[in-house]
C-alpha positions in Angstrom: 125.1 102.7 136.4 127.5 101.9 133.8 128.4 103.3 130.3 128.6 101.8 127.0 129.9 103.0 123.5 126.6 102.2 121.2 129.2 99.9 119.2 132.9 99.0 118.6 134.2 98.5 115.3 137.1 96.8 114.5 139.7 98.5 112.6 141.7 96.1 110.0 143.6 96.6 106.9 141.9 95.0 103.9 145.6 94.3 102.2 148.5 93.0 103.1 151.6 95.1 103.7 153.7 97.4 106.6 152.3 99.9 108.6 153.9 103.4 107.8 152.4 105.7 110.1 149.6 105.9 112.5 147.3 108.9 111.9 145.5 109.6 115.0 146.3 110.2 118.7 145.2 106.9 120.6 141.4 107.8 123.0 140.8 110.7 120.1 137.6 111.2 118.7 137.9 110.7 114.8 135.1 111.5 111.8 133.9 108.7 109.7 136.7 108.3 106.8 139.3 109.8 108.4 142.9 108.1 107.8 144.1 106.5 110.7 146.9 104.4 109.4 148.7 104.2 106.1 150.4 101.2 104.9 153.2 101.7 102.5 151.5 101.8 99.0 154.9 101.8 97.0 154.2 97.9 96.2 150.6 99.1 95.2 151.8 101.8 92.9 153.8 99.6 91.4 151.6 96.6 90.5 148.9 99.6 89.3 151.6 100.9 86.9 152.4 97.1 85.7 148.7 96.5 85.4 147.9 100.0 83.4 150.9 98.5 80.8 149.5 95.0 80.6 145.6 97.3 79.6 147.9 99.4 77.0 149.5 95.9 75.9 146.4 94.4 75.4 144.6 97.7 74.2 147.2 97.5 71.4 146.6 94.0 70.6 142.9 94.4 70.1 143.4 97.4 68.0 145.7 95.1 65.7 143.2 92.7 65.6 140.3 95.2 64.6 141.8 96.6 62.0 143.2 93.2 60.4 139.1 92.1 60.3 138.7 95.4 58.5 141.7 94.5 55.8 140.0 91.2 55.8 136.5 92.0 55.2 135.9 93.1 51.7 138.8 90.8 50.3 136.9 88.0 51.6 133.5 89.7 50.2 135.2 89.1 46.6 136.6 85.8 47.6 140.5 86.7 47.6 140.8 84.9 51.2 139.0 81.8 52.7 136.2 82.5 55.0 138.2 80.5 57.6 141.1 83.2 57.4 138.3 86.1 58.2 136.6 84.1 60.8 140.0 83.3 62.9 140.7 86.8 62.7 137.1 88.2 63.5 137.7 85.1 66.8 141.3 87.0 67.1 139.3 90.1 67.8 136.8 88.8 70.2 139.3 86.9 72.1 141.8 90.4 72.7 138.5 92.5 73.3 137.9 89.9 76.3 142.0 90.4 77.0 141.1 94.4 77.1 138.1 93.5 79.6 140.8 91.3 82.3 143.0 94.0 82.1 140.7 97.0 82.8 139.5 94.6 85.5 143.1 94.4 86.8 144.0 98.4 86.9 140.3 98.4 88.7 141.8 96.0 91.4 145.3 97.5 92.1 143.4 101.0 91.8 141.4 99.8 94.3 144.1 97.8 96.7 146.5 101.4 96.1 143.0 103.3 97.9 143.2 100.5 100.8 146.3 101.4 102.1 144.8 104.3 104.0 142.9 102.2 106.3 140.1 104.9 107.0 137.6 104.8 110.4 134.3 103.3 109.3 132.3 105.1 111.7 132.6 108.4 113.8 134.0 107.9 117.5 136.8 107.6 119.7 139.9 105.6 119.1 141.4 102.7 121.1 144.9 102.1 121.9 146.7 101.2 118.4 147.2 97.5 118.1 149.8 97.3 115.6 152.7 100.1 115.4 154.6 101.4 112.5 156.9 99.1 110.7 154.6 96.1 111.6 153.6 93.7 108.5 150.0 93.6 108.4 148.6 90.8 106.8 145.2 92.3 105.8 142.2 91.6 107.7 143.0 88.9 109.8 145.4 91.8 111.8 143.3 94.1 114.1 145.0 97.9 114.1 142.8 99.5 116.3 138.9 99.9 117.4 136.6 102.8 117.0 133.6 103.6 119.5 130.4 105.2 119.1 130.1 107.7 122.1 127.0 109.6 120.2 124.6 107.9 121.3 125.5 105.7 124.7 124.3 102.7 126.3 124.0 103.6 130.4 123.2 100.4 131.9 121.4 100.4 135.3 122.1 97.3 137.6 118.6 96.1 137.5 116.6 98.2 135.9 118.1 97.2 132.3 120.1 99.4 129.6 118.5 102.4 128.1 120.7 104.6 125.3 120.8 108.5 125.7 
């Protein structure tokens, strides 16, 4: 008979950027989230840093706006300004809350690209040879890196008989 990892999995980064190290020793067995490569995240740090400005930038806008609908409010109550000069600014406010929203959304994404560049094994099992080597652009997941193989459990296939898993 024959034996058979119970499945491969491929192993690709999910951005785009150079492979810094390899983490693991090729035919190793690795642990489900274990690091096996790390792709330089200075690129990643930055754009989180430019996208945490842009929240503060925005942050501050919407504050402005908030309390300019609060100046507003009771002049307009005794009919010192137009209702069309509270009403743009109460729209001033909903349109820089929304700004606030994108940008959270935007530290949430490079947060979330900076954690990709430890490409992590997705299951428990052994490693294959490393496809890409450090100092190689990656161009996120259309690049393998590497595949991991569930030994525990394993296919044994018998010539006729069929394939049973142990």
């Amino acid at each position: 008979g024959q034996t058979a990892g119970y499945r491969d999995v491929e192993v690709r980064a999910r951005v785009t950027g150079i492979v810094l190290k390899r983490n693991f020793k090729e035919g190793s067995p690795v642990k489900q989230g274990e690091s096996l490569f790390t792709i330089d995240p200075v690129p990643f740090q930055v754009a989180l840093a430019k996208a945490e400005a842009d929240l503060a930038t925005a942050q501050a806008r919407h504050d402005q706006a908030r309390r300019e609908v609060e100046r507003l409010k009771p002049v307009a109550e005794i009919k010192a300004v137009s209702r069309k000069e509270l009403d743009d600014a109460i729209s001033a406010e909903q349109v820089t809350a929304a700004e606030v929203k994108a940008a959270r959304a935007r530290v949430d994404e490079a947060k979330l690209n900076l954690a990709y560049t430890r490409v992590e094994s997705p299951i428990s099992g052994v490693t294959s040879r490393a496809q890409q080597s450090e100092g190689t652009l990656v161009s996120g997941p259309s690049v393998l890196l590497a595949t991991v193989t569930q030994i525990d459990p394993i296919y044994v296939i018998f010539g006729k008989i069929g394939r049973a898993h142990v």
